[in-house]
LOZAKOL-15998 format. One line per 3 residues: their letters; for each residue x, y, z of N, C-alpha, C. Coordinates in steps of 0.02 Angstrom, whole numbers. Layout:
<atoms>
a) X/Y/Z/X/Y/Z/X/Y/Z | ...
</atoms>
This chain:
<atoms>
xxx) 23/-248/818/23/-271/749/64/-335/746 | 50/-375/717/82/-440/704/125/-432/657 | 187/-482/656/242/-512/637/222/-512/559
xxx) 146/-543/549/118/-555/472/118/-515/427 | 69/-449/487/50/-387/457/105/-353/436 | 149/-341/471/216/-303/465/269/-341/419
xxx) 273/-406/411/324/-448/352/279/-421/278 | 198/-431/282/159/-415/212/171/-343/203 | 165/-298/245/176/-226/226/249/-213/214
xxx) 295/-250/202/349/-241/207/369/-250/127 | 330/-321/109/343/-326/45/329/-297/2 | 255/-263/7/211/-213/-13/270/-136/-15
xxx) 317/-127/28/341/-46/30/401/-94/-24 | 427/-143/-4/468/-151/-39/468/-161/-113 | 405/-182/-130/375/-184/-181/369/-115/-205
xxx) 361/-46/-192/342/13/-219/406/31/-241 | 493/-9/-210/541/27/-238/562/12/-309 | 632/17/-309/659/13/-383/669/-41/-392
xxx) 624/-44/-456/666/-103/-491/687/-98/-562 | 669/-23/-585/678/-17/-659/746/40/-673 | 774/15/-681/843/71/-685/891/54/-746
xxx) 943/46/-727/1013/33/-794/973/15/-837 | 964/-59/-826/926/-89/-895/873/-60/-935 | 828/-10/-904/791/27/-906/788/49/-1017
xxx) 821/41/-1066/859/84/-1112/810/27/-1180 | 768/-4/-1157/752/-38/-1207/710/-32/-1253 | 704/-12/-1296/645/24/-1339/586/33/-1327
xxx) 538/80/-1340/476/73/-1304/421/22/-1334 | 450/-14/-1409/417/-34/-1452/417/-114/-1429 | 462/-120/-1390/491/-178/-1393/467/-218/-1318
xxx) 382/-256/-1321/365/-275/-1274/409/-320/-1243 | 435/-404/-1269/487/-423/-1225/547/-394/-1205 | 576/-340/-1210/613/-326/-1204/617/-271/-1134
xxx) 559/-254/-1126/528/-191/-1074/518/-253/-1018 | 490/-305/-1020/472/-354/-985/528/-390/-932 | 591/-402/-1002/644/-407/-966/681/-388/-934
xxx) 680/-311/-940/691/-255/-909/671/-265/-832 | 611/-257/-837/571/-274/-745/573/-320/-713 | 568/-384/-764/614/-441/-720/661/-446/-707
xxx) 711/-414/-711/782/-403/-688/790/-350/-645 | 763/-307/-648/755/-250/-569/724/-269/-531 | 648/-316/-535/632/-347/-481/671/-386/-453
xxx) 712/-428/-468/759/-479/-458/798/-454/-402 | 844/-375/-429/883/-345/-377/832/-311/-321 | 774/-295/-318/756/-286/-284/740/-324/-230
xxx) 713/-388/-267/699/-447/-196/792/-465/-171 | 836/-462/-204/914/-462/-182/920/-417/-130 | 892/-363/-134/887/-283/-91/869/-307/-30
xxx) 795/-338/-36/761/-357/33/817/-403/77 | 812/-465/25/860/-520/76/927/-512/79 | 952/-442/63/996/-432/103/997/-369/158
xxx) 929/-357/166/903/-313/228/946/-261/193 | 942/-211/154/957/-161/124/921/-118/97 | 886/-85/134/813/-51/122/854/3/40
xxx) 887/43/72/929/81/9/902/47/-34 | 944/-12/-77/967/-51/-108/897/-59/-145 | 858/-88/-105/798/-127/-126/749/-43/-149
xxx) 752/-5/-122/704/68/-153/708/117/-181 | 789/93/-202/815/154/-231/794/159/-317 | 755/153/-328/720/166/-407/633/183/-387
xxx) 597/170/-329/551/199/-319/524/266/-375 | 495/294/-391/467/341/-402/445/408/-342 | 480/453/-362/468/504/-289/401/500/-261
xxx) 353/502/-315/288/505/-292/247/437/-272 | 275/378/-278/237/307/-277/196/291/-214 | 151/246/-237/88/243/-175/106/163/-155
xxx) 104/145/-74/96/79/-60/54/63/-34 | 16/10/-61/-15/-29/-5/-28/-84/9 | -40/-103/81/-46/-179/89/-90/-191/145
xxx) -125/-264/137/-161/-286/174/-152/-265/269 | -199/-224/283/-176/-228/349/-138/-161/389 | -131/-115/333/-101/-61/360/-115/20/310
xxx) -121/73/317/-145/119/275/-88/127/233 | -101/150/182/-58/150/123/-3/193/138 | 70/198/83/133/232/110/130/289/45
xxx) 133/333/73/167/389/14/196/413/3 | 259/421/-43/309/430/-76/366/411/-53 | 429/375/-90/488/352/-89/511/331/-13
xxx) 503/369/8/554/409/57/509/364/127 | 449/362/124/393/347/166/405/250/166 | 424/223/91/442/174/82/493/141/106
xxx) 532/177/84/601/151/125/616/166/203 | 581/214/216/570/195/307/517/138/328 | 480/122/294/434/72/317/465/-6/307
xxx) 507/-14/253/551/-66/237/608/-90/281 | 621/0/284/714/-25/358/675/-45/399 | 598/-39/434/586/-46/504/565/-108/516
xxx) 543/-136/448/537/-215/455/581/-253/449 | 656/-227/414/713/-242/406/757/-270/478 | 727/-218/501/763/-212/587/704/-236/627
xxx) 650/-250/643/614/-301/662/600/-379/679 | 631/-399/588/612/-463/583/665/-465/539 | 732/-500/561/806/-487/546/819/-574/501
xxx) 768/-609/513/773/-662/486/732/-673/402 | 673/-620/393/655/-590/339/683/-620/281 | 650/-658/228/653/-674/175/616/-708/131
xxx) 626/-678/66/573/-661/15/615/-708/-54 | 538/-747/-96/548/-788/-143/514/-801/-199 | 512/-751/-250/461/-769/-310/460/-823/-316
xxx) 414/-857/-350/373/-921/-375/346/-908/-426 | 318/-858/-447/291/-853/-544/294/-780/-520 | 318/-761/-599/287/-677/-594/271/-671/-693
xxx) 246/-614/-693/205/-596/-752/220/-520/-771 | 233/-493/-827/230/-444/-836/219/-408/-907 | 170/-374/-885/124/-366/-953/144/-275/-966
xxx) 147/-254/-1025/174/-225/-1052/109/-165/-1109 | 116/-123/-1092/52/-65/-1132/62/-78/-1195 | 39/-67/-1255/59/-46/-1329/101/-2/-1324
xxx) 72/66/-1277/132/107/-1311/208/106/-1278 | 205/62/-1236/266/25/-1210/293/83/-1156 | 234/120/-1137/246/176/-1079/221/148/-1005
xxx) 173/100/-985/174/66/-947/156/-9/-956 | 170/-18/-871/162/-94/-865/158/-112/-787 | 126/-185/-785/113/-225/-715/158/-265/-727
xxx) 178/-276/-665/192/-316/-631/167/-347/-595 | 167/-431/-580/138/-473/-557/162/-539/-519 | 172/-551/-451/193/-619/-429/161/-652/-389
xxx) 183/-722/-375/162/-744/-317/236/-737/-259 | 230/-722/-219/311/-758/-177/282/-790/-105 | 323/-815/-101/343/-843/-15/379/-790/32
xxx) 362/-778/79/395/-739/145/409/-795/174 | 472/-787/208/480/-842/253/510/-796/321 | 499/-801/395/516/-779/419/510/-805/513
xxx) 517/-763/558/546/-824/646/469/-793/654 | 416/-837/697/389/-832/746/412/-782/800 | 364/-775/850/387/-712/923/440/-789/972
xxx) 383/-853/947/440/-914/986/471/-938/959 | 507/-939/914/567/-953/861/547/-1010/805 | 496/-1001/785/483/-1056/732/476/-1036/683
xxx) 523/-1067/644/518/-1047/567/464/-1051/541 | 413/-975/489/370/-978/480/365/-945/405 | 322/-986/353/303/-953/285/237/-926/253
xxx) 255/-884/217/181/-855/202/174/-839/121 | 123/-874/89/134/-873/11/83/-778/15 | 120/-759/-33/80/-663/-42/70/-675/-100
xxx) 6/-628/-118/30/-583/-201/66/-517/-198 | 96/-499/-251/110/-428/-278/105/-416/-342 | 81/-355/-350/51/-318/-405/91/-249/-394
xxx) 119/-234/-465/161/-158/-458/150/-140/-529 | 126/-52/-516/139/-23/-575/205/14/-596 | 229/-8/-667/284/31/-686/263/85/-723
xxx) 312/136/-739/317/196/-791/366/217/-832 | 382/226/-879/432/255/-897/443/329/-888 | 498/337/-855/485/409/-836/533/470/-901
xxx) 518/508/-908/571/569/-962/599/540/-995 | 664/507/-913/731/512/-931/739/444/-961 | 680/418/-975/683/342/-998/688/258/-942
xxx) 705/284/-866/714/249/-829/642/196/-805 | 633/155/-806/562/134/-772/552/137/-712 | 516/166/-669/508/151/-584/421/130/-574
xxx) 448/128/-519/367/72/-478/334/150/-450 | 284/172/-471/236/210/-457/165/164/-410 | 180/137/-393/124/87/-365/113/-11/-358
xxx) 110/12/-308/117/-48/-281/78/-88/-236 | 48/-145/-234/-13/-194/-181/22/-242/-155 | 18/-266/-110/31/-337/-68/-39/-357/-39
xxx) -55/-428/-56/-98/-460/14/-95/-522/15 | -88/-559/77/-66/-629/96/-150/-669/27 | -113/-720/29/-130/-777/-16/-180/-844/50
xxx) -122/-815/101/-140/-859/158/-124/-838/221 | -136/-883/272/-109/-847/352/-39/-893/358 | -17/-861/390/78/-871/389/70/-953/416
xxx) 103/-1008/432/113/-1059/453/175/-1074/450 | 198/-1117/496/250/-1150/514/261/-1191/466 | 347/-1200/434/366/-1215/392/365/-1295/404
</atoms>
């Protein structure tokens, strides 16, 4: 499996974790406000990745959340995520991730929502050349009971083939 396959499935598991937590408390009525919510857990989450902290980056997952990404069979539940994340973590140690637009659209009844970006991977060649790769991601949120939002679902697939920076 390639360096590509395994950096995109990476973003993709990393993508299935948490990003909806503390902030999580914002009315359900209140579309910008739910919005802002997810842009700010995504935020710590891509913080999670580039600091190779699989924990960090999946710990709001949804127990049950589905991943998938270009190139590899899908991951199921939490737990499945965050082992697939440390292993690219510890793989490809140079690993790092960079929104460029994201979007997030919000239900009426303010019980779910997508998530939407473009980012950059940037990461070493097998011969040491710095190399980038523009992805999409797409994630579904939920509000769960206890009011918290988590990523129940999640897609990655390259935009392009990786190239030298």
């Amino acid at each position: 499996m390639s360096r590509a396959v395994l950096v995109a499935a990476a973003l993709g598991l990393a993508a299935s974790f948490g990003w909806a937590a503390a902030a999580s408390a914002a009315p359900p009525d209140d579309k910008a406000a739910i919005a802002a919510v997810i842009r700010a857990d995504v935020a710590r989450m891509i913080a999670g990745i580039n600091a190779h902290d699989a924990g960090e980056a999946t710990k709001f997952d949804a127990p049950d959340m589905v991943s998938m990404e270009a190139g590899r069979p899908s991951s199921f539940g939490a737990d499945a995520d965050r082992a697939g994340l440390a292993m690219v973590m510890k793989y490809e140690p140079s690993w790092r991730v960079t929104v460029v637009d994201e979007t997030v659209d919000v239900a009426d009844s303010g019980e779910l929502a997508v998530y939407r970006c473009t980012a950059n991977q940037e990461f070493t060649s097998a011969d040491g050349a710095p190399m980038i790769e523009k992805m999409n991601f797409l994630a579904g949120f939920k509000r769960k009971a206890d009011g918290v939002w988590r990523v129940t679902w999640s897609m990655v697939a390259p935009m392009e083939k990786p190239h030298r920076k």
